[in-house]
Each structure stands twice: as structure tokens, then as C-alpha cells.
C-alpha positions as semicolon CSV with decimal commas, in nm:
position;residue;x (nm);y (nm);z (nm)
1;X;-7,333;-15,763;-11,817
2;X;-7,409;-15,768;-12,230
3;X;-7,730;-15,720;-12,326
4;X;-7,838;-15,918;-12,615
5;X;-7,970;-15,747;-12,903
6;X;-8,240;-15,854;-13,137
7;X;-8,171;-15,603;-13,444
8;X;-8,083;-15,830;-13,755
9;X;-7,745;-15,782;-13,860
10;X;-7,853;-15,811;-14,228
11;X;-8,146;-15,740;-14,424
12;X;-8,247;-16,013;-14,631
13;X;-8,467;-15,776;-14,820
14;X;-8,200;-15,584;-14,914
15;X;-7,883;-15,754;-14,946
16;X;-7,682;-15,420;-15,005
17;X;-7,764;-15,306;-14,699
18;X;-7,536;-15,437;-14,463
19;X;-7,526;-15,315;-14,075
20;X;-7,277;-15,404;-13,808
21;X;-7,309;-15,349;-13,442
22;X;-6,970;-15,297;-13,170
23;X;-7,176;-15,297;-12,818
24;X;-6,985;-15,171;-12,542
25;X;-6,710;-15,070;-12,732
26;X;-6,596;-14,826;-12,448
27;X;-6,711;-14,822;-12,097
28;X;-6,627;-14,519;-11,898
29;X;-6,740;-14,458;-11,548
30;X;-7,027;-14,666;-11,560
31;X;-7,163;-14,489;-11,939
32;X;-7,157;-14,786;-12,192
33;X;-7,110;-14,690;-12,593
34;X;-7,238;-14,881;-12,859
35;X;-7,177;-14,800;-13,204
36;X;-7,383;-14,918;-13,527
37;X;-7,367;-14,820;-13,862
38;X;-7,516;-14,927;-14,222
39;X;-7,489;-14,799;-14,577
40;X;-7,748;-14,581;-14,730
41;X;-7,814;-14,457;-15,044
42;X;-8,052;-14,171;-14,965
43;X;-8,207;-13,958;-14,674
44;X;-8,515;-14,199;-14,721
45;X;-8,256;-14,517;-14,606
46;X;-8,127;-14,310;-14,281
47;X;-8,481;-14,260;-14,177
48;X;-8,535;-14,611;-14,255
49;X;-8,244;-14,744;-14,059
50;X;-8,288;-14,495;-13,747
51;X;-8,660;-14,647;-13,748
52;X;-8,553;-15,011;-13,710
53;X;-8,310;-14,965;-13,498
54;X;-8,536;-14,777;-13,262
55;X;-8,768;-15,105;-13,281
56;X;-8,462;-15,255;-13,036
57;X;-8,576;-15,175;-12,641
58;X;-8,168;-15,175;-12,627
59;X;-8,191;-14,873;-12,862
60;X;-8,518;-14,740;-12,704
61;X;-8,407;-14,692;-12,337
62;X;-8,060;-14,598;-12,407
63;X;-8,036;-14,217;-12,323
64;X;-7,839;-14,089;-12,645
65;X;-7,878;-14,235;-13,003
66;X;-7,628;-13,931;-13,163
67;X;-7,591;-14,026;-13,523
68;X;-7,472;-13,866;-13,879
69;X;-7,434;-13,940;-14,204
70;X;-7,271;-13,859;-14,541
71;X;-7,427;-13,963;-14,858
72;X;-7,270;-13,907;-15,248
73;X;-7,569;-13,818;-15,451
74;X;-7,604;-13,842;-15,842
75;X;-7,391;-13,484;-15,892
76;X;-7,074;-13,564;-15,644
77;X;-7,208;-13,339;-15,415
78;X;-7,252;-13,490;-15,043
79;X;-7,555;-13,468;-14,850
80;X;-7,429;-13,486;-14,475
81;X;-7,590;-13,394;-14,159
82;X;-7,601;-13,499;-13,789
83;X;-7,865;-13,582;-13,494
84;X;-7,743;-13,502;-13,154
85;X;-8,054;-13,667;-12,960
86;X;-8,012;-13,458;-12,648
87;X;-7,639;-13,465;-12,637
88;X;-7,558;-13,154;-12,757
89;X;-7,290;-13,129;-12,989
90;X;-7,151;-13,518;-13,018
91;X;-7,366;-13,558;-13,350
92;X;-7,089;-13,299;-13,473
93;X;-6,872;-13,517;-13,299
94;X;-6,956;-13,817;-13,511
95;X;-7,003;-13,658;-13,812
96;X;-6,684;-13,459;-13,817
97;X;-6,522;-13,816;-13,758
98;X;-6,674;-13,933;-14,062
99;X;-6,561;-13,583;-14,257
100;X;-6,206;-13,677;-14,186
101;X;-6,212;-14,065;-14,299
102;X;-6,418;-13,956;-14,603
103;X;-6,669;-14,237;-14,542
104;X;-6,951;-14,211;-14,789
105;X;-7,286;-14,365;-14,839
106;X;-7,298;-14,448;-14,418
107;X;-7,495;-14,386;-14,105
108;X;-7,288;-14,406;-13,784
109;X;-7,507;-14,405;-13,435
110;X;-7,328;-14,387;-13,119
111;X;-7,551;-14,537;-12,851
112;X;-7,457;-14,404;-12,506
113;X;-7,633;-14,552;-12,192
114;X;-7,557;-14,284;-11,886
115;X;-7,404;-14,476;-11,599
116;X;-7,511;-14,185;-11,317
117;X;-7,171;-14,034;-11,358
118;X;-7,114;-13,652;-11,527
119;X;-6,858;-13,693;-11,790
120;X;-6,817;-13,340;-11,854
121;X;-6,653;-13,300;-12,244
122;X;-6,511;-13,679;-12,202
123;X;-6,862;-13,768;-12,345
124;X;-6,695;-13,595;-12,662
125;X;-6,397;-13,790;-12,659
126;X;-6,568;-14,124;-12,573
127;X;-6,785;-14,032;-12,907
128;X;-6,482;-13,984;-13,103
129;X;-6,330;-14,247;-12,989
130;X;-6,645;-14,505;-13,061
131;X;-6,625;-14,348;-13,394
132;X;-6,260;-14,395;-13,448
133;X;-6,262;-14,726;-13,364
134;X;-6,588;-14,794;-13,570
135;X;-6,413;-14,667;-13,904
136;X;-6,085;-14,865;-13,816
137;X;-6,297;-15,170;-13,803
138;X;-6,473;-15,086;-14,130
């Protein structure tokens, strides 16, 4: 069963700021993973984003919204840090993932809804693998 989400896919505000959403991307032992990213420009825009996407009861009443980020600023250096929203350690997950591709200027969420199984560490590996398939997509 997909659940039909209401978050506009583009910003007609501000063109630049494109988003995509992959929902279900995996599904392991009942847990579903969604992944959705945009492009940001400062810490201000990842606030922003994380807000609206919240706004989504799909987003609201999942369990885990992990999420990271890398941003260029004005003097090369990157700004980069993770949120692991109660799933301890897959925000380093994601952003690690987004280390190694050396994706700039993006937010990556990995939405996981709990499907009353323990996944032990595959949780880690089925939020690597959202993210992997996120940046081969990008």
C-alpha cells in the first residue's frame, strides 16, 4: 500500500530549490524507507526544508526522519552535520554517505516507518543503502 504524499515537489517561490522524493525505496521486514532530499544554500534553508516537510502527516507519524547535510559556504569550507531523530547513529550513516559522493549544497532525510520487526544494525545498512541509491539517482 503507497501512501500518497502532499509535499510539493517544487517550490514555486523558489525555483532553485528543487526537492525529489523515492517512497519506499526499500522495504525490509515490514520497515518502509523513504528518502527526500533538496538543495540548500545555508543552515537557515535545512531548517526551512525539515519544517515543511514535517507539515506532511506521512513525515509526522513516521518513527525516524534521520537526515544530514553538507553545505559549501563563501570560504570553501563545508558546513556539515547530521540529525539522528531517535535512531542513533544512522544520521552518521547518511551523512558519511554524502562525505564519500562529495554532494554539496544538499539535505538528504531518510524516512523510516518501523514495521514491528527489530532490525538490529540492518537499520544501518537499509540507511546506506536508501542513501546510495538516492545519490545514484541524483
Amino acid at each position: 500500500m503507497t501512501t500518497k504524499l502532499s509535499l510539493n515537489l517544487w517550490d514555486s517561490k523558489k525555483p532553485d530549490f528543487r526537492r525529489k522524493i523515492i517512497q519506499n525505496v526499500i522495504i525490509d521486514r515490514g520497515s518502509k524507507y523513504t528518502v527526500v532530499w533538496g538543495f540548500v544554500k545555508d543552515k537557515k534553508e535545512v531548517e526551512a526544508f525539515i519544517k515543511e516537510i514535517l507539515k506532511d502527516k506521512y513525515f509526522r507519524k513516521a518513527t525516524h526522519n534521520t537526515y544530514a547535510f553538507r553545505i559549501e559556504q563563501e570560504n570553501w569550507s563545508i558546513l556539515e552535520s547530521k540529525n539522528d531523530d531517535w535512531e542513533t547513529w544512522a544520521g552518521n550513516c547518511v551523512l558519511r554517505e554524502l562525505q564519500r559522493e562529495n554532494a554539496l549544497n544538499i539535505v538528504l532525510v531518510v524516512t523510516r516507518y518501523f514495521g514491528w520487526v527489530k532490525l538490529q544494525a540492518d537499520r544501518f545498512k537499509n540507511v546506506i543503502n536508501a542513501s546510495k541509491i538516492f545519490l545514484k539517482e541524483m
